[in-house]
C-alpha positions in Angstrom: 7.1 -12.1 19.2 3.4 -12.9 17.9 1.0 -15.0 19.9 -0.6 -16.5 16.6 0.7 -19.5 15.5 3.5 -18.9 12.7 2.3 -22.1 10.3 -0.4 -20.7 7.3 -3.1 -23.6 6.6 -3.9 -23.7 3.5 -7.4 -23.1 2.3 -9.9 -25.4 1.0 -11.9 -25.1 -2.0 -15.0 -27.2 0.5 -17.8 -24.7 0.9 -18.0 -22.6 3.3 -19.2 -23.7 6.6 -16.6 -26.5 6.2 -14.2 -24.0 5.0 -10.6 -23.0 7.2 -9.5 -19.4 7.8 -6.0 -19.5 8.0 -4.7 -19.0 11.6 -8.4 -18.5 12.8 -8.7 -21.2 15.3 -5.8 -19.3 17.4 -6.1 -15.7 15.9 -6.2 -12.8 18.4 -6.0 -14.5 21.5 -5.2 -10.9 23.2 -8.5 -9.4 22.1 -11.6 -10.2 24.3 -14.7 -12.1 22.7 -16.8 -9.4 20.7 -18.2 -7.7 18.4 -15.0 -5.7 17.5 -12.8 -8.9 17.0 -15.6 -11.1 15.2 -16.1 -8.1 12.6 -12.7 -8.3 12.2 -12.6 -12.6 11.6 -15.7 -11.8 9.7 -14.0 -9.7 7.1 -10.8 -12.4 6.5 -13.2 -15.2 6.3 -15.6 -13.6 3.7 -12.7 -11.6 1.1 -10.9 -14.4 1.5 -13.6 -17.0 0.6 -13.5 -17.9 -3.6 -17.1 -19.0 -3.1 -18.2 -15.6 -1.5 -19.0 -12.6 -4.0 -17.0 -10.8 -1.6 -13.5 -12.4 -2.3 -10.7 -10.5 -3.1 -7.5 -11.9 -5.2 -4.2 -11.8 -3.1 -2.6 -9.1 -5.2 -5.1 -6.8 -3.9 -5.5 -7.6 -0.2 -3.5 -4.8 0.7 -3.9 -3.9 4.5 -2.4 -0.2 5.5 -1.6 0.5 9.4 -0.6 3.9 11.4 2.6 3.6 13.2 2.3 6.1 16.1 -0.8 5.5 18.2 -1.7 2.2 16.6 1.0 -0.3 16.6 3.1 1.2 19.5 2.0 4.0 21.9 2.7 7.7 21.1 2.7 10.0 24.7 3.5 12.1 25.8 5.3 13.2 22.2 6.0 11.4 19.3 8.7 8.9 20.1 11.1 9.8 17.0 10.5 13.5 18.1 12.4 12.1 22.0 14.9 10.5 19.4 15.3 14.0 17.8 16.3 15.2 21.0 18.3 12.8 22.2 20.4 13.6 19.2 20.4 17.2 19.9 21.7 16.1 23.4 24.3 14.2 22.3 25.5 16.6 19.2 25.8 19.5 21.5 29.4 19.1 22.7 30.0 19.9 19.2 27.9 23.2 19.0 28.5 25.6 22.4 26.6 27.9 20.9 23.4 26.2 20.7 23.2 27.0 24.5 21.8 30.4 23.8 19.7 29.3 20.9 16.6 28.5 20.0 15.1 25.8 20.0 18.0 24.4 21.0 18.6 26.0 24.3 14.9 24.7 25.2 16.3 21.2 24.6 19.2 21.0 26.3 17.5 23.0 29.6 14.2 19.7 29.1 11.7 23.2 28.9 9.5 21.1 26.6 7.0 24.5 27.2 9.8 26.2 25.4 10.3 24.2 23.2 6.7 24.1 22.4 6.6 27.7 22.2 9.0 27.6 18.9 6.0 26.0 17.1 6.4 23.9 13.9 9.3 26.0 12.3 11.1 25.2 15.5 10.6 21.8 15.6 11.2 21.0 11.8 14.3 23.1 12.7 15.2 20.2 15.1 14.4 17.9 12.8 16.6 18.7 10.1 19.3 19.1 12.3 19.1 16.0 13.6 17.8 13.5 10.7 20.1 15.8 7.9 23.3 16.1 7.1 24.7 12.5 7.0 24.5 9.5 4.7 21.9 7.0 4.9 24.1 4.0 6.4 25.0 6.7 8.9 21.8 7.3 9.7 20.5 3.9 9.8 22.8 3.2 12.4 22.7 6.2 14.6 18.6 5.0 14.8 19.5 1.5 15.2 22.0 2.4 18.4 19.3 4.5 19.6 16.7 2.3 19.7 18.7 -0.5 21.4 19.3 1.9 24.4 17.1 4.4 24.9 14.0 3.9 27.4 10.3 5.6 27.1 10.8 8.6 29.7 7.9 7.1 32.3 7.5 3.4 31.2 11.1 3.2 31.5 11.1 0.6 29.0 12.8 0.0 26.0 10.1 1.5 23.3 10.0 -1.4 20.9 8.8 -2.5 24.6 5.9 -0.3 23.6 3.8 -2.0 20.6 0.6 -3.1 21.1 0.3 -6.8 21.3 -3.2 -7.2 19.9 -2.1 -5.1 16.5 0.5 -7.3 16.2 -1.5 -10.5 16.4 -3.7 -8.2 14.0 -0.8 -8.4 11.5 0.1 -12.0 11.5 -3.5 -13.0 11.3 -3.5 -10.6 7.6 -0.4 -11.8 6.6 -1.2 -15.8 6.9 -4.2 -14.9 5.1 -2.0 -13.4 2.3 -2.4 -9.9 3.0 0.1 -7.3 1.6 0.3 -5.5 5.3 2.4 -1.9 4.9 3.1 0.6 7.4 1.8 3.8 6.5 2.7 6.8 8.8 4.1 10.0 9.5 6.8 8.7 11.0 10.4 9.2 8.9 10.6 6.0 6.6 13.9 5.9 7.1 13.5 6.1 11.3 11.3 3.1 11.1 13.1 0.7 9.0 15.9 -0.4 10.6 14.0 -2.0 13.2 10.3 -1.9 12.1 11.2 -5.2 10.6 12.4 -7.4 13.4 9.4 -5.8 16.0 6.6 -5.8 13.6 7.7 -8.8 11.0 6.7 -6.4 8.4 9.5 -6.1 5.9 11.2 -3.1 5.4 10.1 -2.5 1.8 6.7 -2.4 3.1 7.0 0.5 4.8 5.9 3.8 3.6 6.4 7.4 6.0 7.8 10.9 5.5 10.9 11.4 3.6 13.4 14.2 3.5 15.4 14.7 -0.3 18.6 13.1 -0.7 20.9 13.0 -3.6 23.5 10.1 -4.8 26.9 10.3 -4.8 29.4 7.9 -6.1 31.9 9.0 -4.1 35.0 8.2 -5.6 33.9 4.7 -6.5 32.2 4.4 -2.9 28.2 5.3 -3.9 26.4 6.8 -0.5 23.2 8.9 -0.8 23.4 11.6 1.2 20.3 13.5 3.2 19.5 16.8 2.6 17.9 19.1 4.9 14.8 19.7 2.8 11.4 17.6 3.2 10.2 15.5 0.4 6.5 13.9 1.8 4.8 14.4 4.9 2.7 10.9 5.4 0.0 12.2 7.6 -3.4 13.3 6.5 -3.4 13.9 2.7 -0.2 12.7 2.3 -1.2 9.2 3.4 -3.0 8.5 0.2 -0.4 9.6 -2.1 2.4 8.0 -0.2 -0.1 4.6 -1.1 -0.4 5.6 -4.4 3.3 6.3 -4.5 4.8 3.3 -2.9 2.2 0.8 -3.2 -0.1 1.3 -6.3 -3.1 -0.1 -4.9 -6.4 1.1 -3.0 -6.2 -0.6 0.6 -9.1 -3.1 1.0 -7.9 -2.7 5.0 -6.9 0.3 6.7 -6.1 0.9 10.2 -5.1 4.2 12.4 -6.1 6.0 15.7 -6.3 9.8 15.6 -7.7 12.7 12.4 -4.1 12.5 10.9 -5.5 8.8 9.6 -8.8 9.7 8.3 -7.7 10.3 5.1 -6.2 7.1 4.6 -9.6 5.5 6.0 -11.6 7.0 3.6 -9.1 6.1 0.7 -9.7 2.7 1.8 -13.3 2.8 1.8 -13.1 4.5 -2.2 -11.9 1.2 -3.1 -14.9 -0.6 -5.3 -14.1 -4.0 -3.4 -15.4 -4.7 0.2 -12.8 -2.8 2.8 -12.6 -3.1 6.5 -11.6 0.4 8.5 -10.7 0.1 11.9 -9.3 3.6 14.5 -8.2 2.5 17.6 -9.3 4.5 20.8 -6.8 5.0 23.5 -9.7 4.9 26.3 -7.3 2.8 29.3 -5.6 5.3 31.3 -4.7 2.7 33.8 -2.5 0.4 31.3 -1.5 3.4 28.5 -3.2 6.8 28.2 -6.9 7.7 27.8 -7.2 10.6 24.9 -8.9 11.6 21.9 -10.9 14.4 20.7 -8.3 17.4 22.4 -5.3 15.8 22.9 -2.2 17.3 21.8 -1.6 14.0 20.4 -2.9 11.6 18.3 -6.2 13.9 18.4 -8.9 11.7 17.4 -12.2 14.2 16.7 -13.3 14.5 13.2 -12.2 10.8 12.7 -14.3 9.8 15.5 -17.1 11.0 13.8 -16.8 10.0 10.5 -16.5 6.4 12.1 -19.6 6.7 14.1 -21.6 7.8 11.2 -20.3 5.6 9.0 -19.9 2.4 11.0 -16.0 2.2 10.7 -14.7 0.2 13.5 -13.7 1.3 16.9 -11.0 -0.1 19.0 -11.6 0.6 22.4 -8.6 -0.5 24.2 -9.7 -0.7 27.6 -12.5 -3.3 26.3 -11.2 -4.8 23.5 -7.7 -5.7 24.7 -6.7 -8.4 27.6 -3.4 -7.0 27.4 -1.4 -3.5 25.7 1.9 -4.8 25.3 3.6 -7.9 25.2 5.6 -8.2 28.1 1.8 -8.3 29.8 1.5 -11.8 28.6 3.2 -13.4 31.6 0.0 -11.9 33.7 -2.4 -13.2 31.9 -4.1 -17.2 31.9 
């Protein structure tokens, strides 16, 4: 799946300008020559450098990234929101009333205007229906089916299809530099798990995201925990830094998102006393994904842009920065 080479060298305790960055000789082959990938192999090689009054101890290179927007695409809705209704879809034999209800009916007719119009009580409505109301095994493999069938509506492609080559050469390049590298989105944790793993090669106890209450059972000697239809954490915005603080227990040194519901978790990152690198990405390539940012209806990216400009956070700007979007690109390129 990654482009970096999979073997960690180790590093030397020469000085510096003799000194090997783990996996930096081949690291981010998809990202063009610049400024936005040097800062990047800047940052590993100085916190990771003993000699360097930068360096940061292993336990504490914790690196955060988004999930929606910034290691797989996002448009034209959330892709567990087309899962959501998928499941509505399929669910609806079982409920013939939900043809005159809302926002059901909106669903099954694919009047996403509709739909729209039921607001954010109508689609946490949809939600629940769809994510509650079953065990966790259950669940885990109604999302695991999904995912190895269903197809992006206009790609047409499978959408673990849909991650973003250069993040994930992003995330090896951390992790052979002994990085702690979480997801942190809000995305349902337990949507991204079963499969996060195997298309990301970040394991699944790395992953932090929005939760829904569930209870255990022992269930006549058969323990299941069961989900209720009640929301425990939203991950987005300032739920972002206390899903760190709950899950993980350290200040990032490295964060990484794309739109305003990340800022947050940017500027929790840059509150930590040791050096910290905090990167959006900017969806700018309407040719190869989507161009958006300050008023889309996704993924807006206004107040974050910015804070970034004025702070000199790094930008990501996909169009320039990236010789491919996804991996199955890779064939088209030298």
């Amino acid at each position: 799946m990654f482009s970096c080479s999979s073997e960690t060298e180790k590093i030397s305790d020469e000085p510096t300008n003799s000194r090997e960055i783990a996996g930096a000789g081949t690291a981010l082959p998809s990202w063009n020559e610049g400024s936005t990938k040097q800062a990047i192999l800047d940052f590993v090689e100085d916190v990771t450098n003993p000699q360097s009054a930068n360096y940061i101890e292993p336990k504490d290179r914790i690196a955060t990234f988004d999930n929606d927007g910034t290691l797989w695409s996002e448009q034209p809705v959330y892709f567990q929101f087309f899962f959501a209704i998928d499941r509505i879809k399929a669910m609806a034999t079982d409920h013939p009333e939900w043809k005159d209800q809302q926002p059901y009916k909106a669903i099954l007719e694919n009047d996403m205007p509709a739909l729209m119009e039921q607001g954010m009580a109508g689609l946490l409505k949809v939600v629940m229906t769809t994510h509650a109301g079953m065990t966790t095994d259950e669940f885990e493999k109604i999302v695991s089916d999904w995912v190895a069938t269903a197809k992006h509506p206009t790609k047409n492609r499978p959408y673990t299809d849909l991650i973003y080559q250069p993040m994930l050469e992003l995330v090896k390049y951390l992790q052979q530099n002994d990085f702690k590298v979480f997801i942190v989105s809000g995305g349902g944790i337990d949507f991204m798990r079963p499969w996060a793993e195997d298309v990301y090669g970040i394991p699944k106890d790395r992953i932090v995201g929005s939760s829904i209450k569930t209870e255990y059972d022992y269930n006549d000697g058969q323990p299941i925990i069961k989900r209720l239809p009640e929301i425990d954490l939203i991950d987005d915005k300032e739920g972002k830094p206390i899903g760190i603080h709950r899950y993980i227990g350290r200040k990032p040194v490295f964060a990484a998102g794309n739109s305003d519901g990340d800022l947050q978790m940017l500027r929790w990152t840059a509150a930590n006393s040791a050096k910290s690198f905090k990167l959006f990405v900017h969806h700018t390539d309407e040719a190869r994904e989507w161009a958006y940012d300050r008023d889309s209806h996704i993924g807006a990216f206004d107040k974050g842009w910015d804070e970034a400009k004025e702070k000199g956070w790094t930008l990501v700007d996909m169009k320039e920065d990236w010789k491919v979007i996804y991996p199955y690109e890779l064939d088209s390129v030298d």
